[in-house]
VOFIRO-917020 format. One record per residue: residue number from 1; residue in three letters; x, y, z of N, C-alpha, C in turn. Coordinates in steps of 0.1 Angstrom, whole numbers. Atoms other than C-alpha are relative to their C-alpha. Layout:
REM residues N
[rec NUM; 'Ala'; [X; Y; Z]; [X; Y; Z]; [X; Y; Z]]
...
REM end
This chain:
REM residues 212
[rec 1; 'Unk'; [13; 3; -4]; [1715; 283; 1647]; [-2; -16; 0]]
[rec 2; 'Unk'; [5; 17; -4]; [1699; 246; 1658]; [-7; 0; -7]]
[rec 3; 'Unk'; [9; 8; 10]; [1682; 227; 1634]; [-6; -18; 5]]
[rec 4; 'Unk'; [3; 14; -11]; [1658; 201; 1647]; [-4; -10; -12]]
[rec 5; 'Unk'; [-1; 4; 9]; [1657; 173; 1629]; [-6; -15; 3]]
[rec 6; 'Unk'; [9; 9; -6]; [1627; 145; 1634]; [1; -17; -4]]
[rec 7; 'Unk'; [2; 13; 7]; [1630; 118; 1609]; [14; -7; -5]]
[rec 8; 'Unk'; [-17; 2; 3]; [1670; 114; 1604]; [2; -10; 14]]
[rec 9; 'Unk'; [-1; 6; -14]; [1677; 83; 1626]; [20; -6; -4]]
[rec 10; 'Unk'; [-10; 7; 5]; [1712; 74; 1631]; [5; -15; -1]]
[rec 11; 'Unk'; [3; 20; 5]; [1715; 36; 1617]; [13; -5; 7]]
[rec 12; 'Unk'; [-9; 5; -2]; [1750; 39; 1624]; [9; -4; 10]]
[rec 13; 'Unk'; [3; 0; -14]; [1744; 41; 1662]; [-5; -18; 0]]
[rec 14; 'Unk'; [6; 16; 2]; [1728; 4; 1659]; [10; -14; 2]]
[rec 15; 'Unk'; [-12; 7; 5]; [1759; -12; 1649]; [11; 3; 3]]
[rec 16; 'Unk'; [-9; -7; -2]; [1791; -2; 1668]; [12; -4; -13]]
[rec 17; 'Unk'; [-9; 1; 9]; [1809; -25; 1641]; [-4; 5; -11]]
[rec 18; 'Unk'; [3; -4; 7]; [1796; -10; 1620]; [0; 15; -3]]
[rec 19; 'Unk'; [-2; -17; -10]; [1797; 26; 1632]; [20; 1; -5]]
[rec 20; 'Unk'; [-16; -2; 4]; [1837; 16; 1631]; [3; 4; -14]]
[rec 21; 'Unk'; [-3; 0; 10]; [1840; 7; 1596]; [-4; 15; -9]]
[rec 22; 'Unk'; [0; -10; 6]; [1820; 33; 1584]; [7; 14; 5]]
[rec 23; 'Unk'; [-8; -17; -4]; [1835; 64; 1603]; [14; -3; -4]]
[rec 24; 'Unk'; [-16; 7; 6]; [1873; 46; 1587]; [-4; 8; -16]]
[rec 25; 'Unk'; [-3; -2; 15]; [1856; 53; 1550]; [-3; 11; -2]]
[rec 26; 'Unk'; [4; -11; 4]; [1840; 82; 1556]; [9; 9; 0]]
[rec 27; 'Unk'; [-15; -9; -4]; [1873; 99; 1571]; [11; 6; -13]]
[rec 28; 'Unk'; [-5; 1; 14]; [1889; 84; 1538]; [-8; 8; -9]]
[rec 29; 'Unk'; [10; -8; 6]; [1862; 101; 1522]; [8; 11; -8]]
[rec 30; 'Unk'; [-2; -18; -7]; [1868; 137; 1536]; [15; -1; -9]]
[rec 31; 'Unk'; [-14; -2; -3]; [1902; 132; 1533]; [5; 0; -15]]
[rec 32; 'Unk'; [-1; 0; 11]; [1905; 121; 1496]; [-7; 13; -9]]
[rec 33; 'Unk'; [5; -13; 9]; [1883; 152; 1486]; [4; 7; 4]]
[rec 34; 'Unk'; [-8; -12; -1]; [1904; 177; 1504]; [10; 2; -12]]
[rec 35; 'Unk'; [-13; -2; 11]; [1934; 163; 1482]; [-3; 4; -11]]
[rec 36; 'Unk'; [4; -4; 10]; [1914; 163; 1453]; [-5; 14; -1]]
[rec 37; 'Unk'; [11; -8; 2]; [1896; 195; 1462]; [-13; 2; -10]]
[rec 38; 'Unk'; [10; -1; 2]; [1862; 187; 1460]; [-4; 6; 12]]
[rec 39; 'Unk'; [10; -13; -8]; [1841; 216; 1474]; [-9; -7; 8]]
[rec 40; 'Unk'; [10; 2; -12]; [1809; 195; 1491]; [-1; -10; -3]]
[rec 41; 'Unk'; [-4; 12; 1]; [1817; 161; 1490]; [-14; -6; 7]]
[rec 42; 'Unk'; [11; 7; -2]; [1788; 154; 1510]; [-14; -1; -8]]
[rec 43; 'Unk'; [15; -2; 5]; [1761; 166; 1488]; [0; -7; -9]]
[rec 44; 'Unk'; [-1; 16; 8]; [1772; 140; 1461]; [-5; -9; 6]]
[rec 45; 'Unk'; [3; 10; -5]; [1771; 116; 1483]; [-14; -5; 5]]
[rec 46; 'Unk'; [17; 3; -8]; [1741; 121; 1500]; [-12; 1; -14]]
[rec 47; 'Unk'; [9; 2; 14]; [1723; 130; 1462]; [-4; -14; -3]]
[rec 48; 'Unk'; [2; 13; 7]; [1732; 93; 1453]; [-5; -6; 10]]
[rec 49; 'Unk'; [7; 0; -5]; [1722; 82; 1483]; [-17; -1; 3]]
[rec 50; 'Unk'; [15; -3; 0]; [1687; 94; 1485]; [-7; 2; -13]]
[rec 51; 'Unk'; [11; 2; 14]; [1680; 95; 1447]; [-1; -10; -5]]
[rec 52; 'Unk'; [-7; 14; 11]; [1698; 65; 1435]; [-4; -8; 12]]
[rec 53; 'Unk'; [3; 12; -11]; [1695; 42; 1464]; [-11; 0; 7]]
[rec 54; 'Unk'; [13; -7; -6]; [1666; 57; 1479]; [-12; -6; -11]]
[rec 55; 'Unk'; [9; -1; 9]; [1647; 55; 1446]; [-1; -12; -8]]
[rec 56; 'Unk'; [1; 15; 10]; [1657; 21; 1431]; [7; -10; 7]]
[rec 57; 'Unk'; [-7; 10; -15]; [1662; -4; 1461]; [10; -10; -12]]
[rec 58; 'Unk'; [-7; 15; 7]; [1667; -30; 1429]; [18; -3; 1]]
[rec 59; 'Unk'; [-16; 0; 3]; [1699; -17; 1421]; [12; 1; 15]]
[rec 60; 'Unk'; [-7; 6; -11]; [1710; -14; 1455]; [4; -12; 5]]
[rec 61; 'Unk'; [2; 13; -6]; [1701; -49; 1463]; [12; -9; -14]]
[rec 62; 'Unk'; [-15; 3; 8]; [1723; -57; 1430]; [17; 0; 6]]
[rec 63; 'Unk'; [-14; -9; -5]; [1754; -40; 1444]; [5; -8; 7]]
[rec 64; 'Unk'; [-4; 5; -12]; [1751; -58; 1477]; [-2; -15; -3]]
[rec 65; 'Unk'; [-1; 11; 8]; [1744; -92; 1457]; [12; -13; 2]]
[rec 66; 'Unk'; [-15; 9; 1]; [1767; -122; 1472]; [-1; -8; -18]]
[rec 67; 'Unk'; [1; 5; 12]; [1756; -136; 1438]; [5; 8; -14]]
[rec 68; 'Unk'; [-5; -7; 8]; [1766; -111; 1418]; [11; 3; -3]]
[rec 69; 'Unk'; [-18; -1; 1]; [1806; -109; 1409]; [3; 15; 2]]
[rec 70; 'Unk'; [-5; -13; 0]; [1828; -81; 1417]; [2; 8; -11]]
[rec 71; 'Unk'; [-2; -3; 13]; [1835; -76; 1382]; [-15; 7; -9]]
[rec 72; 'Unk'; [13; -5; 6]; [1801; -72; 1372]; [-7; 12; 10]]
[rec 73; 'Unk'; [-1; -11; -9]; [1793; -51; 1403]; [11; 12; -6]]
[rec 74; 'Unk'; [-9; -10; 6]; [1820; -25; 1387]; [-7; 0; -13]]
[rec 75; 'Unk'; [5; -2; 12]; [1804; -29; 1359]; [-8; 9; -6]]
[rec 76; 'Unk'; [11; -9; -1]; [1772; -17; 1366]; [4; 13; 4]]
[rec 77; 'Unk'; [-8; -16; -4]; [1790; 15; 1383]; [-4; 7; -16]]
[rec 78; 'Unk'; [-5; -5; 10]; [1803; 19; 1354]; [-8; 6; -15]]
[rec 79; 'Unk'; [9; -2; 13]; [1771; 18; 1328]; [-9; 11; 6]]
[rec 80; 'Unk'; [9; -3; -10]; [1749; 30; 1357]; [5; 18; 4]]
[rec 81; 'Unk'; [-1; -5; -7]; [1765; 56; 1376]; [7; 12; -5]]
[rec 82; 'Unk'; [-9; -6; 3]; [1794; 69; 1361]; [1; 12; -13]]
[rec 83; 'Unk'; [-2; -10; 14]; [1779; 86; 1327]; [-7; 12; 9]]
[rec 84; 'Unk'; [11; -10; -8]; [1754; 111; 1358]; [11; 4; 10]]
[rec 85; 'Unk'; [-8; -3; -10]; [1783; 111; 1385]; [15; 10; 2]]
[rec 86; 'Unk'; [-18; -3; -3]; [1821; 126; 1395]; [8; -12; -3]]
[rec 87; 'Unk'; [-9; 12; -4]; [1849; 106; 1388]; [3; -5; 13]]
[rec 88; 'Unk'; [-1; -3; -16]; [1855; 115; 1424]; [-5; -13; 6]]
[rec 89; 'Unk'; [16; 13; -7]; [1821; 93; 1437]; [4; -10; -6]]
[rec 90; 'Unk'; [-5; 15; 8]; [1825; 67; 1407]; [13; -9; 12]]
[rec 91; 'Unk'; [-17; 6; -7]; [1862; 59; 1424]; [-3; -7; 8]]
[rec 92; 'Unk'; [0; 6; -13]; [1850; 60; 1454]; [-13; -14; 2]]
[rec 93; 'Unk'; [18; 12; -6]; [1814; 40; 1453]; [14; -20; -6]]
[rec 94; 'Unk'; [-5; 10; 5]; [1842; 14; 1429]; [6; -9; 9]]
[rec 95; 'Unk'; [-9; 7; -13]; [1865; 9; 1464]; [-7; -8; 6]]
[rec 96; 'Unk'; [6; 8; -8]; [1840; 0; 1480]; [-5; -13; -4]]
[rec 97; 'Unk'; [3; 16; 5]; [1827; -27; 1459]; [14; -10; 2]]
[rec 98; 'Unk'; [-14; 12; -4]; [1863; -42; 1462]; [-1; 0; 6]]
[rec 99; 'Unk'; [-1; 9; -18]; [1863; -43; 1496]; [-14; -5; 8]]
[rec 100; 'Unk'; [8; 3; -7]; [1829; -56; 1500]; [-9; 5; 11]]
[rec 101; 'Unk'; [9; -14; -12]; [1812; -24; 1517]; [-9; 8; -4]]
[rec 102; 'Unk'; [9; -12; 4]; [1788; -9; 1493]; [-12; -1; 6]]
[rec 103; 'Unk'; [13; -3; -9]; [1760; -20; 1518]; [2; 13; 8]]
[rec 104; 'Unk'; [-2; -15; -8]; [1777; 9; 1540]; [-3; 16; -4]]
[rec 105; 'Unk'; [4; -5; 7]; [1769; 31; 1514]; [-6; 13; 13]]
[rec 106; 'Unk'; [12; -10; -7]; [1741; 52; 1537]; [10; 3; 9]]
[rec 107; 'Unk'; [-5; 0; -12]; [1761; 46; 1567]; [10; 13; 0]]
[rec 108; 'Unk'; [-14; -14; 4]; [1793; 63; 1554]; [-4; 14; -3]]
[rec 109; 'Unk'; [10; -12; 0]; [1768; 91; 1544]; [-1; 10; 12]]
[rec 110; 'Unk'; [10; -11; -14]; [1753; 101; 1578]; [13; 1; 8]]
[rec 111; 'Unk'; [-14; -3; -10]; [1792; 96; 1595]; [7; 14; -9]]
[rec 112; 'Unk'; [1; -13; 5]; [1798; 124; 1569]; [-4; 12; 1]]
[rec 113; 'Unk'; [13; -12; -6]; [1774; 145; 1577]; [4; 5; 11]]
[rec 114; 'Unk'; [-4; -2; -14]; [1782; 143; 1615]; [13; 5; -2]]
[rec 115; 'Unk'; [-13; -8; -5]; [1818; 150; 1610]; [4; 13; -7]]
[rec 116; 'Unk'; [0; -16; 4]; [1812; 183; 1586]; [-7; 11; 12]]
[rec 117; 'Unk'; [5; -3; -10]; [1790; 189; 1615]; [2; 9; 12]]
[rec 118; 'Unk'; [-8; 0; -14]; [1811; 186; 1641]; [12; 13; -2]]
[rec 119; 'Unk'; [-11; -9; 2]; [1839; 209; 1621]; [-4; 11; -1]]
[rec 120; 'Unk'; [8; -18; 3]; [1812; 237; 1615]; [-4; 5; 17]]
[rec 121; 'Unk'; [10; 4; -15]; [1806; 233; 1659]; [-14; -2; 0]]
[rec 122; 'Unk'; [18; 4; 0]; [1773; 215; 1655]; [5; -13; 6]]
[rec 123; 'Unk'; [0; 14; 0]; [1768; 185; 1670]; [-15; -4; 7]]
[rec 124; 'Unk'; [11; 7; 1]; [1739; 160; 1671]; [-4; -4; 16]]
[rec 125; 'Unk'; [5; 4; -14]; [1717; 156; 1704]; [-13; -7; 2]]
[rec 126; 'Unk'; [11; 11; -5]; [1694; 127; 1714]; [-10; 7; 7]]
[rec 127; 'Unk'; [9; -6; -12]; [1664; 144; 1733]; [-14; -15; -1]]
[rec 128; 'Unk'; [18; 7; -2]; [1635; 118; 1746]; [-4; 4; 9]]
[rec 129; 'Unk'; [10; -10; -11]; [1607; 133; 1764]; [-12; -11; -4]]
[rec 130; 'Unk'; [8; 8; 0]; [1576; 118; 1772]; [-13; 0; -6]]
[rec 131; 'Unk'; [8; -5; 6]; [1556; 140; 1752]; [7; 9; -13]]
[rec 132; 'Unk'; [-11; -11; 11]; [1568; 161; 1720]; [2; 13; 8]]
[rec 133; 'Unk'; [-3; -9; -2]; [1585; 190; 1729]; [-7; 15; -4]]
[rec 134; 'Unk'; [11; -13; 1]; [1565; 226; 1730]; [14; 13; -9]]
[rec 135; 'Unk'; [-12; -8; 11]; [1588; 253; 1705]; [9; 10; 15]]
[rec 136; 'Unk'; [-9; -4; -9]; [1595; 271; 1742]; [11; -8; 7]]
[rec 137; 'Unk'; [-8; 14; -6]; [1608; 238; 1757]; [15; 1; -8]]
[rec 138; 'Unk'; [-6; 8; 9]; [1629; 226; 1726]; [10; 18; 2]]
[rec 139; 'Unk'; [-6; -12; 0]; [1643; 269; 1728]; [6; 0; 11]]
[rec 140; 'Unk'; [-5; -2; -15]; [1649; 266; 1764]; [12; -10; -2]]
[rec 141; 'Unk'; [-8; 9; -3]; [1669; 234; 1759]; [13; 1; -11]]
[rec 142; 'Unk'; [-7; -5; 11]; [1687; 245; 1727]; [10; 9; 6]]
[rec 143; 'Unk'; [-6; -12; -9]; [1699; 276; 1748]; [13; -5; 11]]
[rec 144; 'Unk'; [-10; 2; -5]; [1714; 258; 1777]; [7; -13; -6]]
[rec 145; 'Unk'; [-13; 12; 2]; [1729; 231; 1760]; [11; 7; -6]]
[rec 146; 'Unk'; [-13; -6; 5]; [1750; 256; 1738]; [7; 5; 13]]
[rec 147; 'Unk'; [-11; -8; -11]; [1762; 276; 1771]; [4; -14; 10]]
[rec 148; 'Unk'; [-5; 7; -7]; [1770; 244; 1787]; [9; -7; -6]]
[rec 149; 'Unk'; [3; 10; 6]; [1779; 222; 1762]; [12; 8; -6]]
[rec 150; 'Unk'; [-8; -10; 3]; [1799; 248; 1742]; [-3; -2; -21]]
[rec 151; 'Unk'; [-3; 1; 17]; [1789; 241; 1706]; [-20; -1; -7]]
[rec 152; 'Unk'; [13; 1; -7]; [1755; 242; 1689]; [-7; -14; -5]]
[rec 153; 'Unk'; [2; 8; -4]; [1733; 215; 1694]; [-11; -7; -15]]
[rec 154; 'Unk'; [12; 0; 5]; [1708; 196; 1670]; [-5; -11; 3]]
[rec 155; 'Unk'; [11; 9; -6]; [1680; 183; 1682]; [-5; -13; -5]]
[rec 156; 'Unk'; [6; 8; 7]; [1670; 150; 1673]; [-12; -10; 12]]
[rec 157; 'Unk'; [11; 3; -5]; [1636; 144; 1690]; [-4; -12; -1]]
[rec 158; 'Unk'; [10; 10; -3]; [1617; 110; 1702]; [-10; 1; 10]]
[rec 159; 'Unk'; [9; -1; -16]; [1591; 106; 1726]; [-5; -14; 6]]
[rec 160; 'Unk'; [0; 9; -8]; [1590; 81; 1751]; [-8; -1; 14]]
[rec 161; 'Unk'; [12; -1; -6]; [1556; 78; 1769]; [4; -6; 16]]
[rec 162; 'Unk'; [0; 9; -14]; [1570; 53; 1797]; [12; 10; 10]]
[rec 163; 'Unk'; [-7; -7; -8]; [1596; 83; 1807]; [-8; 9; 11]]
[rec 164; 'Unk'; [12; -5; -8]; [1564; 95; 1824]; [-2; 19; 1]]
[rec 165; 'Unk'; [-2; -16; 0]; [1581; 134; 1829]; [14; -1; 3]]
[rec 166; 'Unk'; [-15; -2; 0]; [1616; 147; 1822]; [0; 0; -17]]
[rec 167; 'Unk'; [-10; 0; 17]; [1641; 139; 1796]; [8; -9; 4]]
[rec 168; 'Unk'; [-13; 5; 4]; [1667; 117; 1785]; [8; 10; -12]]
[rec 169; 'Unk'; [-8; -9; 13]; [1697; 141; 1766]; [8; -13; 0]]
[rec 170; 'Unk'; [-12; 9; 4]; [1724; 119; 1747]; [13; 11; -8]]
[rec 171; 'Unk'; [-11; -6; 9]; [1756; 137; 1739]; [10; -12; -3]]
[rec 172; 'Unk'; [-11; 8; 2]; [1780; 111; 1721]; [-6; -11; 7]]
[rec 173; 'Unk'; [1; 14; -9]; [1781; 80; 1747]; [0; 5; 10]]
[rec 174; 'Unk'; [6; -2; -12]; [1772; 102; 1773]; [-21; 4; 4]]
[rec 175; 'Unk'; [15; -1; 1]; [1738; 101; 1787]; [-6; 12; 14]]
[rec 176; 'Unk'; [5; -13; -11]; [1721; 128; 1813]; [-19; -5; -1]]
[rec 177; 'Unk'; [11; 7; -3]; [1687; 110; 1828]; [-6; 7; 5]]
[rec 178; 'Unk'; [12; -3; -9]; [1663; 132; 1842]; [-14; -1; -1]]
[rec 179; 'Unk'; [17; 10; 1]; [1632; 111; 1837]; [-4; -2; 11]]
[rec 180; 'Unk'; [7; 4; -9]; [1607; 109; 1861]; [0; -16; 10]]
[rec 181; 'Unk'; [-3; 12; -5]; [1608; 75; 1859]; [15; -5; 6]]
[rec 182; 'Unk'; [-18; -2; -2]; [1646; 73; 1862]; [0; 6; 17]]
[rec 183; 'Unk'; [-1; -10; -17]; [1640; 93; 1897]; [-9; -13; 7]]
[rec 184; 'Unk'; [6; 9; -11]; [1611; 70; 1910]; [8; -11; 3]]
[rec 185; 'Unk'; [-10; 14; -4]; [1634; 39; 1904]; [11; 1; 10]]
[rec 186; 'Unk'; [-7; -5; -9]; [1661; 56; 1921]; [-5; -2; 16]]
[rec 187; 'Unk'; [8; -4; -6]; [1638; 66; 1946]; [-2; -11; 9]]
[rec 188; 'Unk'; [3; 12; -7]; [1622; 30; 1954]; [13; -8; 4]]
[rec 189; 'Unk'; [-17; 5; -10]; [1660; 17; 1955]; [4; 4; 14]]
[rec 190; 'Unk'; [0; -1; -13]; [1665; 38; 1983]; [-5; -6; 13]]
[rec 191; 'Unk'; [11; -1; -4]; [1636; 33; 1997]; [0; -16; 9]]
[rec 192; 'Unk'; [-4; 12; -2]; [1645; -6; 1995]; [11; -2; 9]]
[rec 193; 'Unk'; [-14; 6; -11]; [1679; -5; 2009]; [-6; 6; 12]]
[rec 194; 'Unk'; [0; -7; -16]; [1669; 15; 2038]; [-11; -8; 9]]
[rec 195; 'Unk'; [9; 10; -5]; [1641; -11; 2042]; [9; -11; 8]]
[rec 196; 'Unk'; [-9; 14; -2]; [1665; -37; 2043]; [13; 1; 12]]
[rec 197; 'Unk'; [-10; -2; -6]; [1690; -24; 2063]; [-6; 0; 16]]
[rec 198; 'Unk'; [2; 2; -5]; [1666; -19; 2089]; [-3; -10; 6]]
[rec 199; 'Unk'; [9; 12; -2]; [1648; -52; 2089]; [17; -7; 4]]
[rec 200; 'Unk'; [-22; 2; 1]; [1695; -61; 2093]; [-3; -1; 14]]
[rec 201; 'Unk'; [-7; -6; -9]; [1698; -40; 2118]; [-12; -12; 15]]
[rec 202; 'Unk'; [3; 8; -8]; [1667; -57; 2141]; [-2; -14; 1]]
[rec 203; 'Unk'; [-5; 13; 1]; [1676; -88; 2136]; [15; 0; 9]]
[rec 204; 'Unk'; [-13; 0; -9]; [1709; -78; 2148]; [-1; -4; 11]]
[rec 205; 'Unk'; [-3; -3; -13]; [1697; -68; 2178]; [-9; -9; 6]]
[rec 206; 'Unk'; [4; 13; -6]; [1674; -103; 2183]; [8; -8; 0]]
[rec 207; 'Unk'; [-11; 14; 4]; [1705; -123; 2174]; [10; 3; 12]]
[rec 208; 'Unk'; [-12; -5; -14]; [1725; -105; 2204]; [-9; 10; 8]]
[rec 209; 'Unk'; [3; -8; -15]; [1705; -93; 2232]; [10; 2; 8]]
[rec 210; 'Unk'; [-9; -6; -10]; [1722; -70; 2258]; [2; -10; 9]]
[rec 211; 'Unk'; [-2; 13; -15]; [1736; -93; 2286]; [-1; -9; -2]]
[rec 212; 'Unk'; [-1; 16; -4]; [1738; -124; 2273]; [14; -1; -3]]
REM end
């Protein structure tokens, strides 16, 4: 089943370098809790995430601290995190402070997410319309994007007033434009060249009259 999902923006769409790094640690992630077998590696993650980080910016803003030493950064883990957490997480939130990445923190989160996602066939779809979506719309469009698409889909809704009527869908880095506006532009381009080609063409035929 599709799960629409309004207020989840992906950050880590913003930043392709960023987008890199994190989908490298999140992979590491995955990959380190298979060996270890840990069962839902993401719901750790995302717990501290959204309790811990979410709920005490201070100590985030510590973490990420160029003033603060790496030593003491580990430290805090260590007083802070480590008596409520996994060894698992501890380890891993610790790497990251060595390599100067616990801002990625969230990032590495939501690339998580997407790639359990992606392994369960779900994958995340951009919808802007120029009004919110009506529960038939959002069913209608849910429908053919699985039988086209092949996998199912989840919706992540904006609305974009200046699309006038239509849609923009975003699968990945591909885009599918059928916005009103998107057509009129089109539309007047034509409309243009064929102007122009005209206004060409009799000019042509003042620049070379027959018979001379």
């Amino acid at each position: 089943m599709s799960e629409q999902l309004k207020t989840r923006t992906d950050r880590v769409l913003e930043d392709p370098g960023a987008k890199a790094v994190a989908s490298l640690y999140a992979r590491s992630y995955l990959s380190a809790a298979a060996q270890n077998n840990v069962s839902d590696p993401q719901e750790e993650l995302g717990s501290f995430v959204d309790d811990v980080l979410g709920h005490f910016p201070e100590f985030q803003n510590l973490l990420n601290s160029e003033s603060v030493s790496r030593d003491e950064k580990l430290g805090l883990i260590d007083r802070v995190v480590a008596p409520k957490a996994s060894e698992f997480l501890t380890n891993f939130l610790k790497t990251l402070v060595r390599h100067g990445r616990f801002g990625l923190t969230a990032e590495i989160r939501e690339v998580v997410v997407q790639i359990q996602e992606e392994n369960s066939g779900r994958r995340r779809v951009q919808i802007r319309s120029a009004k919110p979506l009506s529960d038939a719309s959002r069913s209608e469009i849910t429908t053919q994007l699985k039988d086209k698409l092949g996998f199912d889909p989840i919706l992540l809704e904006s609305v974009d007033e200046s699309l006038i009527g239509g849609l923009i869908i975003q699968v990945g880095d591909t885009v599918y434009d059928s916005s009103l506006r998107t057509r009129l532009k089109t539309l007047t381009g034509r409309l243009t060249e064929r102007t122009l080609h005209e206004i060409q063409s009799g000019r042509d035929r003042f620049s070379h009259p027959e018979g001379d």
